[in-house]
VOPA-663486 format. One record per atom (N, C-alpha, C, CB): x, y, z. Coordinates in steps of 0.05 Angstrom, whole numbers, plus 32768, in hexadecimal, padded with zeros to 4 digits. Glycine has a CB too. Layout:
N
XYZ...
END
This chain:
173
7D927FF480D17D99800A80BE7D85802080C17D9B800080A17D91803A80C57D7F804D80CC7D8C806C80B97D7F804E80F17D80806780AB7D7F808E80947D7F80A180A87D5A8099807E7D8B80B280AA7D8480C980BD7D8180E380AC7D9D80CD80D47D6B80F680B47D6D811080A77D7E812880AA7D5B811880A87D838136809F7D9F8141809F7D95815B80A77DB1814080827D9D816D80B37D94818180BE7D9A819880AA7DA0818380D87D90819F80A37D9681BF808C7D9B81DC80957D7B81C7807B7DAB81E880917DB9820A809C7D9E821780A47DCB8223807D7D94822080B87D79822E80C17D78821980E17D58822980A57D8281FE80DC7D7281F280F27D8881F6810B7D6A81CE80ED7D83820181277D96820381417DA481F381467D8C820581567D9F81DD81497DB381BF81417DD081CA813F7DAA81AE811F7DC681D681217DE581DA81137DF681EE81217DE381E580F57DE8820281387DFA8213813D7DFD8210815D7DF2822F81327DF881FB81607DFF81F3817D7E1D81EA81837DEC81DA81857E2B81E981957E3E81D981997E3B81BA81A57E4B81E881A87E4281A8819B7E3C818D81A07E46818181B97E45817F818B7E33817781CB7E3C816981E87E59815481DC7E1C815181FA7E6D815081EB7E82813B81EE7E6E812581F17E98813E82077E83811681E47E7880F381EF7E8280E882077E8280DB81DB7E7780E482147E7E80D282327E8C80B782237E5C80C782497E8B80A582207E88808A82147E83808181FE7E7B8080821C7E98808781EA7E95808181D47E99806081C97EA3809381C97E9D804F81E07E96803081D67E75802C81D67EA5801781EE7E66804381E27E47802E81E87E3A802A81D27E2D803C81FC7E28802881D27E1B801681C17E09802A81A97E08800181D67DFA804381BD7DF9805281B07E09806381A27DF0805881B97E1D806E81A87E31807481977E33806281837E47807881A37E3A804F81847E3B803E816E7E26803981637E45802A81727E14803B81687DFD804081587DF0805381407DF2804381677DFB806681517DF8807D81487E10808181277DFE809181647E22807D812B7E36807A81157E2F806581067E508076811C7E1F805081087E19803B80EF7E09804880E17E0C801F80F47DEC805680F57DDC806A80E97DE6808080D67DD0807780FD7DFA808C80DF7E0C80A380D67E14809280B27E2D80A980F27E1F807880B77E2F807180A67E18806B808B7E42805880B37DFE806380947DF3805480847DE6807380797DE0803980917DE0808580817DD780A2807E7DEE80A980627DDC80B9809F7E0880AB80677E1480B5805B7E1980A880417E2480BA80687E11809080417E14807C802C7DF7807E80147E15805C803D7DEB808380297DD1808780197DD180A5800B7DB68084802E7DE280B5800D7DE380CB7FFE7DF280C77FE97DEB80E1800A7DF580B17FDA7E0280AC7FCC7E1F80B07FBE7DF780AD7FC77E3180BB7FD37E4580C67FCA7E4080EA7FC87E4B80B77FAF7E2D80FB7FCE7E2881147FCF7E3B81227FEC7E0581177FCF7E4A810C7FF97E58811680097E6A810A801A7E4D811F80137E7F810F80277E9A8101802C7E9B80FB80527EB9811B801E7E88810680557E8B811080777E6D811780847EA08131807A7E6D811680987E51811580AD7E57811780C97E3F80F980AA7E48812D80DA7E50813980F37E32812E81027E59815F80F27E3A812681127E21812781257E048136811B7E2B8136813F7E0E8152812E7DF98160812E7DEC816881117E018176813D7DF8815D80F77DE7816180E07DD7814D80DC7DF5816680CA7DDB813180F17DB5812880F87DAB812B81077DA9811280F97DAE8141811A7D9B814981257DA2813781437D80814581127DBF8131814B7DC7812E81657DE68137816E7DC3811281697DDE814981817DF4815E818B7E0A8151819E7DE48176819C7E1C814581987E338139819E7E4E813F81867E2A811A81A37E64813481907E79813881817E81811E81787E8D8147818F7E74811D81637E758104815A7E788102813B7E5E80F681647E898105812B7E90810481087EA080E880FD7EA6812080FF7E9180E780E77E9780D380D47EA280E580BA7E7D80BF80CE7EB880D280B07EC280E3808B7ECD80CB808C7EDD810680827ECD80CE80667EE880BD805C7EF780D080477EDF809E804A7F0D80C180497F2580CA803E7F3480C080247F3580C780527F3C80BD80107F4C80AD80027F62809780177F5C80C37FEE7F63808A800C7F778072801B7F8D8072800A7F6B8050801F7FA6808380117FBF808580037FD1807080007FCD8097800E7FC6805680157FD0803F800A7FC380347FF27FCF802D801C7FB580357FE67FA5802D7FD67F9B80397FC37F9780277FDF7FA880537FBF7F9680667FAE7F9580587F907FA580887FAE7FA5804C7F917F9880417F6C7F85802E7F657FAD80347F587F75802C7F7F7F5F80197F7E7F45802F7F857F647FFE7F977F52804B7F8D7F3580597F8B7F2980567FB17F1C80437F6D7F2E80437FBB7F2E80447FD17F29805F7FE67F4180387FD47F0F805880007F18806D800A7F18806380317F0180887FFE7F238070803F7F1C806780557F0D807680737F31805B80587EFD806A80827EEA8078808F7EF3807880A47ED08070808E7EEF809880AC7EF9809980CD7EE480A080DC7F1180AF80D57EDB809180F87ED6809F810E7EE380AB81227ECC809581177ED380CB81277EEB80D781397ED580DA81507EFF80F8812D7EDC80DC81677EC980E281787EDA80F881887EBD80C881887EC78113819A7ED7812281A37EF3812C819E7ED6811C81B27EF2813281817F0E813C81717F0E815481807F0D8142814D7F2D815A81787F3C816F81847F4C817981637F52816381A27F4C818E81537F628195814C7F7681AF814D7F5E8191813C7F8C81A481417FA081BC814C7FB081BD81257FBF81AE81727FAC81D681237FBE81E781017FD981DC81067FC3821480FF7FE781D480FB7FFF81D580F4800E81DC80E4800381C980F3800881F580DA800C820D80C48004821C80C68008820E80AD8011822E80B87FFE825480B87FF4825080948021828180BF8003823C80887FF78238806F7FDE8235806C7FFF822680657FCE824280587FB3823380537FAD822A80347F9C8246805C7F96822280327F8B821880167F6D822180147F8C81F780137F6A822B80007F4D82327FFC7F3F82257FE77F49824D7FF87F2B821D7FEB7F2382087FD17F04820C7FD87F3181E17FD37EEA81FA7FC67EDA81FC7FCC7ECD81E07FE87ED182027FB27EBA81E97FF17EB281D780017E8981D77FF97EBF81E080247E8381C080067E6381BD7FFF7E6081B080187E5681AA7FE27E4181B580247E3E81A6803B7E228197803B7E4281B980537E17818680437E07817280467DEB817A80537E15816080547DF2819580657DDB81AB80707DE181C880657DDB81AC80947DF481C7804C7DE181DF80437DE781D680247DEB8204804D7DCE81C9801A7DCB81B980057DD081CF7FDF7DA881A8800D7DDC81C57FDC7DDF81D67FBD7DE881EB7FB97DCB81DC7FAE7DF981F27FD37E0E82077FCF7E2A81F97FD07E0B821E7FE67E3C81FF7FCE7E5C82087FC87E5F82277FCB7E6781FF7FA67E8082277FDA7E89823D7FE07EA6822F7FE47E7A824E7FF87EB6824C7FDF7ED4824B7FE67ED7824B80047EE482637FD97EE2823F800F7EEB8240802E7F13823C802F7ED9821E80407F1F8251803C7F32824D803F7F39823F80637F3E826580347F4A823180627F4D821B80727F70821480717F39820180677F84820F80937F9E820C808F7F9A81EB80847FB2821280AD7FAE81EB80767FAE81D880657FC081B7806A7FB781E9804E7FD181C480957FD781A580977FCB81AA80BD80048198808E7FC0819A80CB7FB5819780DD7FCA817980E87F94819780D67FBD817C80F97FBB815D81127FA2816881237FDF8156812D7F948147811F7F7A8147812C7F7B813181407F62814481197F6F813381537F6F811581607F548113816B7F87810F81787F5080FE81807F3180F781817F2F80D5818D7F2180FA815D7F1880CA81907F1580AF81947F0380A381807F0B80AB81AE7F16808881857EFE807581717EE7806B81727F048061816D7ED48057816E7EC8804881767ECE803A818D7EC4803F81667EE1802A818D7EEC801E81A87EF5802E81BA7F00800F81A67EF9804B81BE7F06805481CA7F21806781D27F04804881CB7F2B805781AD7F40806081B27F53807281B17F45805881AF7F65808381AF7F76809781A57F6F809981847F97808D81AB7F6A80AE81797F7780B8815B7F8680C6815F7F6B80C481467F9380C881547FA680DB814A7FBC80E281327FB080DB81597FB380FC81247FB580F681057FC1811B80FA7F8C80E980F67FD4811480EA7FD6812980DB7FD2812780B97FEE813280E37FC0814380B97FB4813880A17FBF815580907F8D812F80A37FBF814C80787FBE816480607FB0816A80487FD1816480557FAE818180437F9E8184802A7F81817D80307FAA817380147F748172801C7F50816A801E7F50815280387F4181567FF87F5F814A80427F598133805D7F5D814B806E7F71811480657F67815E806D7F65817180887F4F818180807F81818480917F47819280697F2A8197806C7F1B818E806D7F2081A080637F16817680637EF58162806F7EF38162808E7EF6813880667F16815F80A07F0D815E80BD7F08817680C77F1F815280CE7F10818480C27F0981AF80C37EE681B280BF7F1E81C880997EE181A080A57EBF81AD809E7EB2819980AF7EB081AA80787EBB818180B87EAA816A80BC7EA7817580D97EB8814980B67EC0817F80EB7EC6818A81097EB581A281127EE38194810B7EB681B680FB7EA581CE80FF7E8F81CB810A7EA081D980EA7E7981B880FF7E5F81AA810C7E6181A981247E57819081037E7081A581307E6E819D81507E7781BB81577E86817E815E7E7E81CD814D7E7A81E181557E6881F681517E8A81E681547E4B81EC81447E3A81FF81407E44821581297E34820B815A7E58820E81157E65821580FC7E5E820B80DC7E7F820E81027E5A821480D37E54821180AA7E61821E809B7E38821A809D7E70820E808F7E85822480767E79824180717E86821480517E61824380717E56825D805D7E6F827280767E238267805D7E678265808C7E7A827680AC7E93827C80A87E7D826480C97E9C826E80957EB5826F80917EC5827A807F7EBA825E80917EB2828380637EB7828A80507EBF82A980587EA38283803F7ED782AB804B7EE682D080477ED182D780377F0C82D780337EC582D080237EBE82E1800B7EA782D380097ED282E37FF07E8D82E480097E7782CB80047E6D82CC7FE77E5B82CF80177E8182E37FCA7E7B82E37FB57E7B82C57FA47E8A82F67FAC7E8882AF7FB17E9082907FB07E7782847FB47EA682867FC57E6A828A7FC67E5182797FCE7E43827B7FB07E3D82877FEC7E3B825E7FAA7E2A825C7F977E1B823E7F997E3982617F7F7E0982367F887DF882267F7C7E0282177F737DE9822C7F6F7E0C81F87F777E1981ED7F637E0C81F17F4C7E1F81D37F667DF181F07F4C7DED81EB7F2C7DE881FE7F147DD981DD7F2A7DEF82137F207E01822B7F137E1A82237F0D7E0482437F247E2D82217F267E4182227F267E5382107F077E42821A7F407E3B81FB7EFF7E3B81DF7EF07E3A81FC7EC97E0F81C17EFE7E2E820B7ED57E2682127EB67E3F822C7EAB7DFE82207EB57E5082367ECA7E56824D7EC27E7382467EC47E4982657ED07E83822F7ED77E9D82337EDD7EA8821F7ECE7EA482337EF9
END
C-alpha cells in the first residue's frame, strides 16, 4: 500500500500530455492503480476519480467510481479502470454544473460539459471498454480524461465569475 502525493495546479506534470500505455497487464501498471486506489481512498471520500499524472506519473492511466445503477438503493458505487481512453460527444447537448478537482484543492467552478459521451479504453487485463455514459458518469470521465491531456476545469470554465472557495461557497450559496 502506497499514498501517493497529488500534484497541485502550478506543477508541469499537470500540463503535460500523458505517454500511452504499452501494456497495461504488467505489473507495474497494476501497481500503480492499487497505489492510485489506496491514494484515493485515503482522501476520504474528498473525491470520485484520479488521473495518473495528478501523482506525479505521465501516462494515460485513470481511475473513478460511479454509482452502480444496479444497486443504487444500497448506495453502492462502482470502480473503473480505463487505460488509454478515447472519447467521442454524442450530443451537441450539454450540462453545466459545478466540478472540484483533487490538484486544485478548495476551489469549485461551473464547467459546462456534453452531457452523453461514449468512452472506451483498456482494462487491467487488457481488455476492451466500452461505455456510454450520461450525466455526472460522463463528467467524471471528461474531468478525470482531461489530465492526460495537460487540462484542469479552471481551462474549461466559460465564466471564471463561478470559480470559488468552497468554503465561502459553504457560507454564501
Amino acid at each position: 500500500m502506497a499514498i501517493l502525493k497529488i500534484a497541485k495546479m502550478g506543477h508541469p506534470i499537470l500540463l503535460e500530455k500523458a505517454k500511452k500505455v504499452d501494456d497495461p497487464t504488467s505489473p507495474k501498471i497494476k501497481s500503480l492503480v492499487n497505489d492510485m486506489l489506496d491514494t484515493l481512498k485515503d482522501l476520504g471520500g474528498s473525491g470520485v476519480g484520479l488521473a495518473a499524472p495528478q501523482v506525479h506519473v505521465s501516462l494515460q492511466v485513470v481511475i473513478f467510481e460511479i454509482p452502480n445503477e444496479e444497486e443504487s438503493k444500497t448506495n453502492s458505487v462502482r470502480l473503473i479502470t480505463l487505460i488509454n481512453p478515447k472519447i467521442q460527444s454524442l450530443t451537441k447537448n450539454t450540462e453545466t454544473d459545478w466540478e472540484g478537482c483533487l490538484s486544485v484543492p478548495g476551489l469549485r467552478g461551473k464547467v459546462t460539459r456534453p452531457n452523453k459521451i461514449k468512452y472506451s479504453g483498456l482494462d487491467l487485463n487488457g481488455n476492451k471498454i466500452e461505455t456510454i455514459a450520461e450525466g455526472f458518469h460522463a463528467r467524471v470521465v471528461q474531468h478525470e480524461c482531461d489530465h492526460l491531456f495537460g487540462i484542469l476545469y479552471p481551462q474549461r470554465m466559460k465564466n471564471l465569475e463561478s470559480l470559488q472557495f468552497v468554503s465561502e461557497a459553504r457560507h454564501w450559496s
